[in-house]
C-alpha positions, -999 to 999 in steps of 0.1 A, spaced: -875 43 376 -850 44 353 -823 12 351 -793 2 336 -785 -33 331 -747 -37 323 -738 -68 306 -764 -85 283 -759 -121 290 -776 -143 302 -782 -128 335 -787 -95 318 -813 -113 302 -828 -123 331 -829 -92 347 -843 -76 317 -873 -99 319 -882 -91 357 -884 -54 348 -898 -53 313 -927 -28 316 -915 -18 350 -886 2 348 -873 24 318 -847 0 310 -810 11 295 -795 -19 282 -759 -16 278 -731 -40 266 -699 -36 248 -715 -30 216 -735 -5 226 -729 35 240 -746 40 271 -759 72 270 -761 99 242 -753 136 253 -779 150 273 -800 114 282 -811 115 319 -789 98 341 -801 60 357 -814 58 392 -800 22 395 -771 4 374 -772 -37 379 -742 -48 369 -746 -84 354 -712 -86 335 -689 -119 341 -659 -110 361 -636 -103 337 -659 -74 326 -662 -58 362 -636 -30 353 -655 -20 322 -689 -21 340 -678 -3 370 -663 24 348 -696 29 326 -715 28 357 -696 57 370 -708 77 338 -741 71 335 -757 69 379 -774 95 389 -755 112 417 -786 100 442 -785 66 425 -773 30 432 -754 8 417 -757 -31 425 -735 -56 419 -749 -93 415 -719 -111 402 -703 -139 411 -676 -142 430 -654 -118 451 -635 -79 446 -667 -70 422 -681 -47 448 -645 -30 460 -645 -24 424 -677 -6 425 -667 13 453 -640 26 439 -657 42 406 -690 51 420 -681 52 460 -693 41 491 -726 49 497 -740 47 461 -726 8 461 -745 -24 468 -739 -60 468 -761 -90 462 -769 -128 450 -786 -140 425 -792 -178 421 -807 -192 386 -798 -213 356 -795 -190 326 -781 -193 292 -786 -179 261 -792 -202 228 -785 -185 197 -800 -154 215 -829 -167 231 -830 -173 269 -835 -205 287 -836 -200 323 -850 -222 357 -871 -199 363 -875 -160 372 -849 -164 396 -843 -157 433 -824 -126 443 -806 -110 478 -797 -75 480 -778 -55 503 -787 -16 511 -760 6 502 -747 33 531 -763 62 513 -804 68 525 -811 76 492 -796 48 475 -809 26 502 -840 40 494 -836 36 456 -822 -3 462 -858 -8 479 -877 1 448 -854 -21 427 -861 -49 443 -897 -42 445 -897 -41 412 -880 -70 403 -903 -88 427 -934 -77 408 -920 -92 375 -918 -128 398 -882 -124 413 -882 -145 445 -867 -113 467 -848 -103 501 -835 -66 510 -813 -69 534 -786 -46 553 -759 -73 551 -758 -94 523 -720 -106 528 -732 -141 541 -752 -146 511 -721 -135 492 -697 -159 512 -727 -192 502 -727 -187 469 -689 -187 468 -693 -218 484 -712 -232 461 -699 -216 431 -659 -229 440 -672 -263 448 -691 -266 418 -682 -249 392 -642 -258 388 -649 -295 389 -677 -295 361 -659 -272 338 -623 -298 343 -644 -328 340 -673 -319 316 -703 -327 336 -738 -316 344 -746 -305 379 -763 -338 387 -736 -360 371 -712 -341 398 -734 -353 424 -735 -391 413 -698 -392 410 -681 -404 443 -647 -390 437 -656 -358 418 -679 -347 447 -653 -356 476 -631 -327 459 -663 -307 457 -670 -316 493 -632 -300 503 -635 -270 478 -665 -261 498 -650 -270 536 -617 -243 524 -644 -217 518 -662 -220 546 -627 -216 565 -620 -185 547 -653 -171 551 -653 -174 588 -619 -159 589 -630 -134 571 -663 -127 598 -687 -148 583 -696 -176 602 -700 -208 580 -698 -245 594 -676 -268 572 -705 -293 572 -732 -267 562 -711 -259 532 -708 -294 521 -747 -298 525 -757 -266 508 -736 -268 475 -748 -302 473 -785 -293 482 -783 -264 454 -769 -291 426 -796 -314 434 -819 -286 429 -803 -277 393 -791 -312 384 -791 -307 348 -775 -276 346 -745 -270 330 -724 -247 349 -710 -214 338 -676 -224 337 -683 -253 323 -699 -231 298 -674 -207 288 -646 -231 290 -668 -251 261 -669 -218 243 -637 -208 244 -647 -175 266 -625 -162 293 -637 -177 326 -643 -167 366 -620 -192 381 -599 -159 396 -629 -141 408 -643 -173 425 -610 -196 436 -588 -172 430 -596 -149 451 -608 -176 479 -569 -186 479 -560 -155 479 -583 -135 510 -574 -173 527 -534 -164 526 -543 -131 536 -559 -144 568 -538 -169 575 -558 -198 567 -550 -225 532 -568 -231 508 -544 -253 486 -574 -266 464 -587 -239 455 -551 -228 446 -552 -257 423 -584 -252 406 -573 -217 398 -543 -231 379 -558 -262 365 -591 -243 352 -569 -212 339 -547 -238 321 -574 -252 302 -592 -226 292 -560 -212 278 -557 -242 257 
């Protein structure tokens, strides 16, 4: 099978790993051309890009699927996949999770592990078909991995987790597990996550304000010394994902009728310092 990875961080990199003598990989970033003139189409795209690069790899995508093909979305956050829609359509697009610590140190990878994925089937039967070999692939290179036909209440937890986490380690500078051990800091967390879960269930998925607050803080005590990717990029001076993660929460909540003030905040708060 032919794949395209778009993006070549650290999840990239991940991804990369899981199908390295499975797949006939095409690696693109925004160095590189994705295909020359005449070079077979992919029969899956993954895009792996941050959000501020969901345009670009939507676009490329676009280019380079074959018209049979899927193209799978795995980023964080929300409007990735309407993104995807709209370059490649409905039935070649597919949303998932992924859940690992990744990060690349002067270009080599340091991850948790192979990491644990969930994939939804795309409308089209042959894309469906083709999303079934991806992840049977990525499974054979050690990916923990579920194919499902829904995978928007996967989507909806790791927003969850991502909004109560990763905002208040990037303001604050701490590790996952130094989060966990301050009092205050994890009583915003705590709220961050009980807004989502209002959203969420707003929005048709069904999450209990208490099985939020248990599951962010369940998946920090798993990665307690990670550093989150906010926190991350805000260190590095790179563009963040506050708008794709509380953004967007804020936003889908005013749309429903439901508020989500904090997440409001952490929107402007994060924005602001990364800006500086």
């Amino acid at each position: 099978m032919r794949v395209a990875i778009l993006g070549m961080g650290a999840i990239g990199h991940v991804v990369a790993r899981a199908l390295d003598g499975r797949a006939d990989l095409v690696k693109v970033d925004r160095t590189k051309a994705p295909l020359r003139d005449g070079e077979e189409p992919v029969g899956a795209a993954i895009v792996t890009t941050k959000t501020p690069g969901s345009a670009w790899a939507a676009q490329i995508a676009a280019k380079i699927l074959a018209p049979d093909g899927v193209a799978l979305t795995i980023q964080n956050g929300l409007g990735n996949y309407e993104m995807l829609v709209e370059h490649v359509g409905h039935p070649r697009a597919a949303v998932g999770v992924i859940y690992v610590g990744a990060q690349l140190v002067n270009g080599e990878l340091r991850a948790t592990g192979a990491g644990k994925v969930e994939l939804g089937r795309p409308p089209g039967a042959t894309p469906r078909a083709k999303l079934d070999e991806l992840g049977r692939l990525l499974r054979e290179g050690g990916m923990d991995v579920t194919v499902v036909d829904d995978a928007w209440p996967a989507v909806w937890r790791k927003v969850v987790t991502n909004a109560a986490v990763n905002p208040v380690t990037a303001l604050l500078g701490r590790t996952n597990a130094e989060l966990l051990a301050d009092a205050p800091a994890s009583g915003v967390a705590d709220c961050l996550a009980r807004e989502v879960a209002r959203v969420a269930t707003a929005s048709g998925v069904r999450i209990g304000e208490d099985e939020a607050t248990k599951q962010w803080r369940a998946m920090a005590a798993l990665t307690g010394a990670n550093r989150s990717s906010m926190l991350q990029d805000v260190e590095a001076g790179r563009p963040t994902e506050i708008d794709a993660i509380s953004g967007a929460v804020a936003r889908e909540g005013e749309r429903r009728g439901v508020a989500a003030p904090l997440n409001q905040a952490m929107t402007l708060l994060v924005s602001s310092l990364a800006e500086r």
